[in-house]
C-alpha positions in Angstrom: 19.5 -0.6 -13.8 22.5 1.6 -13.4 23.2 2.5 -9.6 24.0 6.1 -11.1 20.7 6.7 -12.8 17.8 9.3 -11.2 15.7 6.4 -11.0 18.2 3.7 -9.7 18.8 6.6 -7.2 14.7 7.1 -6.0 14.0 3.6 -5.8 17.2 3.0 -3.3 15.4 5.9 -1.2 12.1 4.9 -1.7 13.0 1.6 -0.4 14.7 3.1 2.2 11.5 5.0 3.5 8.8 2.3 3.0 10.4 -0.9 3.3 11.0 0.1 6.9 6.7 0.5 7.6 5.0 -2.4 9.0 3.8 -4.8 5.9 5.1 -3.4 3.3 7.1 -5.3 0.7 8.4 -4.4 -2.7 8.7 -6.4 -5.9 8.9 -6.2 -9.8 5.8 -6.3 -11.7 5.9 -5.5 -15.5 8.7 -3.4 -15.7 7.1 -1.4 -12.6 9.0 -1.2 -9.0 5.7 -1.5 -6.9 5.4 -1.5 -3.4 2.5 -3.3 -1.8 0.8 -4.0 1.4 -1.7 -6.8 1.7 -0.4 -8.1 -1.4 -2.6 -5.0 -3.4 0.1 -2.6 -5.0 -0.1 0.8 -3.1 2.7 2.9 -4.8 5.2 2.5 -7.4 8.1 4.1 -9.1 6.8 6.7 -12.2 8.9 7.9 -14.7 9.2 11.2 -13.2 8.4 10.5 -9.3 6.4 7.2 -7.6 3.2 6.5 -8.6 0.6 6.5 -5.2 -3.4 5.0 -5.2 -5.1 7.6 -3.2 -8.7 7.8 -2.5 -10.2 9.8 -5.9 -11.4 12.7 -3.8 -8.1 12.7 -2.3 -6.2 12.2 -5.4 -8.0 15.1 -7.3 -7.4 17.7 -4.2 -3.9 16.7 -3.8 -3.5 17.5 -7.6 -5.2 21.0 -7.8 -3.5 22.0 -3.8 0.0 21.4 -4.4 3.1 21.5 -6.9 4.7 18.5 -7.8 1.7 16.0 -8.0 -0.1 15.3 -11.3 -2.3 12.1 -12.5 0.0 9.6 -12.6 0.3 8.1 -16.4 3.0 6.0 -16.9 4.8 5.7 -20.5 1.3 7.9 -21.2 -0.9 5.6 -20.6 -4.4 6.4 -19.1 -4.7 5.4 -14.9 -7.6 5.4 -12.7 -8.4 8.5 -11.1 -7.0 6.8 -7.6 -3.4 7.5 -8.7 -1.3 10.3 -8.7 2.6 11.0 -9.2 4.6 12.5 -6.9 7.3 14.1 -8.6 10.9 15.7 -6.4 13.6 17.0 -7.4 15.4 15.5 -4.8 14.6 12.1 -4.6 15.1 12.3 -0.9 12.7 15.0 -0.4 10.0 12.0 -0.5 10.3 11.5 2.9 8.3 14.9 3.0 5.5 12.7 1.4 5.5 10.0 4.1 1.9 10.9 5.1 0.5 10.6 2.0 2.8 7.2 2.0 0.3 6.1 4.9 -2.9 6.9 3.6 -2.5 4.9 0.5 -1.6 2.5 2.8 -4.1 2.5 5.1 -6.9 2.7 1.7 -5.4 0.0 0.3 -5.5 -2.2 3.1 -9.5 -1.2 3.1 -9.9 -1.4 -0.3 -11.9 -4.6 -2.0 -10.6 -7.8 -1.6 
């Protein structure tokens, strides 16, 4: 990937932000830039914005209460109703987002094993 591309550029900052939280490690799966905790993929990099596995409740409020977050479908392909897309303009406005960074966390790590 080129460092100057809008997506060479989020995933530098997205590493930045979550590589730094307790557990969280990041590696390439299928073309995707995940980022996972327990070894269970939490978020990822979108085409648009990162990909985050929310709880579905949580998922569908976040899309119908705030700008910038839509089911997250990657190359169009249909997801589970746990994820949404984040997307920013500014890659670094993410960090806004670090919350919701947490609580996939925190479902993941509760999720089925």
């Amino acid at each position: 990937m080129n460092a100057d591309t809008p997506e060479s550029s989020r995933k530098a900052l997205i590493d930045e932000l979550l590589l730094k939280l307790p557990g969280v490690s990041a590696r390439r799966v299928s073309n995707i830039d995940g980022y996972f905790v327990a070894d269970k993929m939490f978020a990822c990099i979108g085409d648009k914005g990162v990909g985050l596995k929310l709880p579905p409740a949580a998922a569908t409020e976040l899309q119908f209460s705030r700008d910038g977050i839509s089911a997250y479908s990657p190359g169009g392909m249909a997801t589970t109703r746990e994820w949404v897309q984040i997307e920013r303009e500014n890659p670094a406005d993410h960090a806004k987002d670090l919350q919701l960074f947490q609580d996939s966390i925190d479902y993941v790590k509760k999720g089925r094993r």
